[in-house]
Structure formats: C-alpha cells, structure tokens
MIFI-747861 format. One record per residue (C-alpha): x, y, z. Coordinates in Angstrom, 3 decimals, always signed. Example, Ala and Ser with C-alpha at 12.3 -4.5 7.8 and 13.67 -1.06 7.14 Angstrom:
<rec X="+12.300" Y="-4.500" Z="+7.800"/>
<rec X="+13.670" Y="-1.060" Z="+7.140"/>
This chain:
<rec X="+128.429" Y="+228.128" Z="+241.027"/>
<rec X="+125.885" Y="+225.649" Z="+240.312"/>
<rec X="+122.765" Y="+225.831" Z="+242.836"/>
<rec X="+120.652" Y="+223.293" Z="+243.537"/>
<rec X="+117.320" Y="+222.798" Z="+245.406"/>
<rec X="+115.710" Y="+219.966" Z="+247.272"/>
<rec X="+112.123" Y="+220.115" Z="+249.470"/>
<rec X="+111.007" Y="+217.992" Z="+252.110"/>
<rec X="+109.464" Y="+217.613" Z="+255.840"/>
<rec X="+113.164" Y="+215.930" Z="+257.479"/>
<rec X="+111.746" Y="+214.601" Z="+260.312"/>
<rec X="+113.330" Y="+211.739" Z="+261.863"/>
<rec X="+116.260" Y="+211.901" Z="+259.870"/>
<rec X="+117.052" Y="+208.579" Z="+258.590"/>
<rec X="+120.113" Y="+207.027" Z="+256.170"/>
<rec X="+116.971" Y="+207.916" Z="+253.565"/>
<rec X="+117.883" Y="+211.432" Z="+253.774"/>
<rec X="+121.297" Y="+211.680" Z="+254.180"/>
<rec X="+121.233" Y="+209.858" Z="+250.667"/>
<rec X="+119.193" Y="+211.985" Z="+249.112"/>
<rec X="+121.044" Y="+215.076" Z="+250.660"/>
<rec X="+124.317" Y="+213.555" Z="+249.340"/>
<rec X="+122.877" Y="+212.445" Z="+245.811"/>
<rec X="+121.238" Y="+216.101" Z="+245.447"/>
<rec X="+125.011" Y="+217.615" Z="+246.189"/>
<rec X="+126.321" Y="+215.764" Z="+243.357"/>
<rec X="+124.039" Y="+218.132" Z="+240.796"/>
<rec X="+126.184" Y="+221.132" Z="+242.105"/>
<rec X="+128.137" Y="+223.191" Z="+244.270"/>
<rec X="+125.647" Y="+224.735" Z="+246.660"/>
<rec X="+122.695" Y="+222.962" Z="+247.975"/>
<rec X="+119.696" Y="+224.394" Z="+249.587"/>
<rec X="+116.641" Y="+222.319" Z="+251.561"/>
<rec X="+113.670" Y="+224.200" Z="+252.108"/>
<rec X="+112.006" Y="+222.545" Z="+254.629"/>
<rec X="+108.432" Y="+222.093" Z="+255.706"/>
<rec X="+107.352" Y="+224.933" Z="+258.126"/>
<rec X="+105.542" Y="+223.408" Z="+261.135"/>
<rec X="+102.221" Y="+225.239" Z="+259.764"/>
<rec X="+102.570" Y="+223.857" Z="+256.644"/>
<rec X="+102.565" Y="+220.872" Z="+257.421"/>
<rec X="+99.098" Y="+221.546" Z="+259.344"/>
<rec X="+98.099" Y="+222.104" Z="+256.376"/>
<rec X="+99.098" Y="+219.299" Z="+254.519"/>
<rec X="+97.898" Y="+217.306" Z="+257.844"/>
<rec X="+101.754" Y="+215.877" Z="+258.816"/>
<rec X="+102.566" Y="+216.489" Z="+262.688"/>
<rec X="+106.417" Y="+216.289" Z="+262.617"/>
<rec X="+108.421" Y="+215.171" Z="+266.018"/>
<rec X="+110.567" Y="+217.839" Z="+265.581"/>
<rec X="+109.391" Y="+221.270" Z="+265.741"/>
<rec X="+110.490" Y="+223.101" Z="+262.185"/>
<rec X="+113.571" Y="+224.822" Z="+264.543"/>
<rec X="+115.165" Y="+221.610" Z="+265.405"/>
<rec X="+114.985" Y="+220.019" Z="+262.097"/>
<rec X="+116.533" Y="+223.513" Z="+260.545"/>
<rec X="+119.558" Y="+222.872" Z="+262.947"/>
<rec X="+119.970" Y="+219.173" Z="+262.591"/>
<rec X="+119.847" Y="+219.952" Z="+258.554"/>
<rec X="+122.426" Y="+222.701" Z="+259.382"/>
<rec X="+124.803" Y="+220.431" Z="+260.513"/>
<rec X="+125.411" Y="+218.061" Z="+257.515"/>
<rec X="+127.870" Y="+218.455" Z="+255.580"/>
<rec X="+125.956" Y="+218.779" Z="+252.274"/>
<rec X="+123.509" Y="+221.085" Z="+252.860"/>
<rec X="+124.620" Y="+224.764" Z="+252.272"/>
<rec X="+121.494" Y="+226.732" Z="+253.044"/>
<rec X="+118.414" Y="+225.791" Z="+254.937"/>
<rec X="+115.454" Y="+227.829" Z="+254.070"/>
<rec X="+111.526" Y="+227.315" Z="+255.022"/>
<rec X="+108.494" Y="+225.897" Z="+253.039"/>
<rec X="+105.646" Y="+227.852" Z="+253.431"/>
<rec X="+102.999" Y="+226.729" Z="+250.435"/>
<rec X="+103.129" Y="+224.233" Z="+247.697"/>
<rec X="+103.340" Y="+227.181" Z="+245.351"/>
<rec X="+106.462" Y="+228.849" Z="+246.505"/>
<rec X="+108.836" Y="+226.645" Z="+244.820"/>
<rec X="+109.010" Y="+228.892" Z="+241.361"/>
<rec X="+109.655" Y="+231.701" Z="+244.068"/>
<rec X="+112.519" Y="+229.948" Z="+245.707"/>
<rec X="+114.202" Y="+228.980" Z="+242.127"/>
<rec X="+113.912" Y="+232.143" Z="+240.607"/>
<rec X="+115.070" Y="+233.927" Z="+244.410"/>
<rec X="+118.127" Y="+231.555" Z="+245.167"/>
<rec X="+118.756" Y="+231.324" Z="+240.919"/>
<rec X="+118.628" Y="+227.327" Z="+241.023"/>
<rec X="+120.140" Y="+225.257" Z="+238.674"/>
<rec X="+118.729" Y="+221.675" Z="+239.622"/>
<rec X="+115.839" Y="+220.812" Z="+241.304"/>
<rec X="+115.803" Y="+217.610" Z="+243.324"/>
<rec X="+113.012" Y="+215.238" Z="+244.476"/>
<rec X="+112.394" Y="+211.811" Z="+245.475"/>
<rec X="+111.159" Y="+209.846" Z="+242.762"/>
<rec X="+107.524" Y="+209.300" Z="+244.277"/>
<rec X="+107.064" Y="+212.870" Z="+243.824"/>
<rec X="+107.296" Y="+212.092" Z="+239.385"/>
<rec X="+106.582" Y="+214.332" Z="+237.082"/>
<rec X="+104.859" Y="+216.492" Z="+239.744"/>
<rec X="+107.651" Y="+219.626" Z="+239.078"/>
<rec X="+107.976" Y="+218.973" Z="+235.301"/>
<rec X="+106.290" Y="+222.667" Z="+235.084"/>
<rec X="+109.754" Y="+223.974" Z="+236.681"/>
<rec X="+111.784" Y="+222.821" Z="+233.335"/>
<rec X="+110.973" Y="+226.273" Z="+232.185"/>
<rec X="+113.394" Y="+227.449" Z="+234.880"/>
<rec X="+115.738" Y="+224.088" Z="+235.756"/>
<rec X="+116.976" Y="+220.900" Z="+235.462"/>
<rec X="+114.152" Y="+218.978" Z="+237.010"/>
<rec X="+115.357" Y="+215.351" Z="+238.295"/>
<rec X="+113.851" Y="+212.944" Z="+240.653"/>
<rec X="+115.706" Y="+210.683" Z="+242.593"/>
<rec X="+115.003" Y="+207.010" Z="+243.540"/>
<rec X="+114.023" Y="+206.752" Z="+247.028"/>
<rec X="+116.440" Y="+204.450" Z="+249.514"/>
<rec X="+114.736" Y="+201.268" Z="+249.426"/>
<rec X="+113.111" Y="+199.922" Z="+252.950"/>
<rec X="+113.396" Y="+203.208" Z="+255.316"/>
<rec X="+111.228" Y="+206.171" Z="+255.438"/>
<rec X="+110.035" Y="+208.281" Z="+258.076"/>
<rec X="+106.393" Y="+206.720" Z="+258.147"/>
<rec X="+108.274" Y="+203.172" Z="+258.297"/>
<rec X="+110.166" Y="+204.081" Z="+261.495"/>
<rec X="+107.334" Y="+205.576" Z="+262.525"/>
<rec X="+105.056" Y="+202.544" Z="+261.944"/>
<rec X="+107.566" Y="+200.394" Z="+263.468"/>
<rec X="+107.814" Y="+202.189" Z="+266.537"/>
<rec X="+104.531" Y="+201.833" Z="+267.604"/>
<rec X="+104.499" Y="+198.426" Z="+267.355"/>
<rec X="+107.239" Y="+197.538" Z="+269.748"/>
C-alpha cells in the first residue's frame, strides 16, 4: 500500500482543498492529513474558525482522506513519515522546496495551488460585505 502525507490548517474548507485532497490521493492508496492543532497555530499566530475538533471531523468525512492525525510543531513531519511509513509527501506549491530535506525518506512533490480561492481570500472577502 502506498501512503501518502499532506499538512495543512483546513479551515474553511473551500473547492481549494478538496483539490488538493483529491490530487494528493492520486500519489497512493492511503492518505493521511495532519492537521494544524489549535495551539499550533497560536504559535504560528493563525486563529482558525473551527476549533482543531471540527475540522478533524469535517476532514473525516471526505472521501479521500484515510487518516486524520494532528500537527503539533513544524518539526514533527520526519516523525510522522517515518511513524505512518509514507511514501509521498504532498504540499501546495507555495510551500517550494521547503520539505526537499524529506527526499531522504520520500517522494517530495508540491502541488499547484487552485487558482483564485484560499482561505485568507474568503476570509478577506467576507469582511468586506
């Protein structure tokens, strides 16, 4: 079975994420999202709607997402690849070259974001109605 891994906050899910859930399938057969704790993102100073509970269970439910799992610390994601034995490691593409260091350990590929939609966008957007 091929595993593969993709990281992110999920909040707000938008047709941005359900393509990069989908496109990150495609690498394998089982597909794990660790997502951003709610302290964690403290720390990286991101207040998410949704508390890190409710975005576990709304990831839950899609169809191709196998295994939801949380992000504590940047450094955590040689843990998780090594724990879960990961094949392919998946990331937006404004995140390049940031994980080349796992290509000791993976497949490493980044993905082209979903042009036009993101959470900030929506979020941005929002406000100004």
């Amino acid at each position: 079975m091929k595993k593969v891994i993709t990281y992110g906050t999920f909040d707000i899910l938008h047709t941005g994420h359900i393509n990069l859930l989908r496109r990150a399938k495609e690498y394998g057969d089982y597909l794990i999202v660790a997502v951003s704790s709610d302290e964690f993102n403290a720390l990286k100073g991101k207040e998410a709607y949704y508390t890190f509970e409710q975005r576990k269970m709304i990831l839950e439910a899609i169809r191709y997402v196998d295994n939801v799992i949380p992000e504590h610390t940047w450094e955590q994601k040689l843990d998780d690849v090594q724990q879960y034995d990961v094949d392919v490691f998946v990331m937006g593409d404004d995140w390049m070259g940031k994980f080349d260091f796992l290509k000791d350990y993976c497949e490493v590929i980044y993905l082209p974001r979903t042009v036009g939609i993101s959470t900030t966008k929506i979020k941005t957007d929002l406000n100004r109605r």
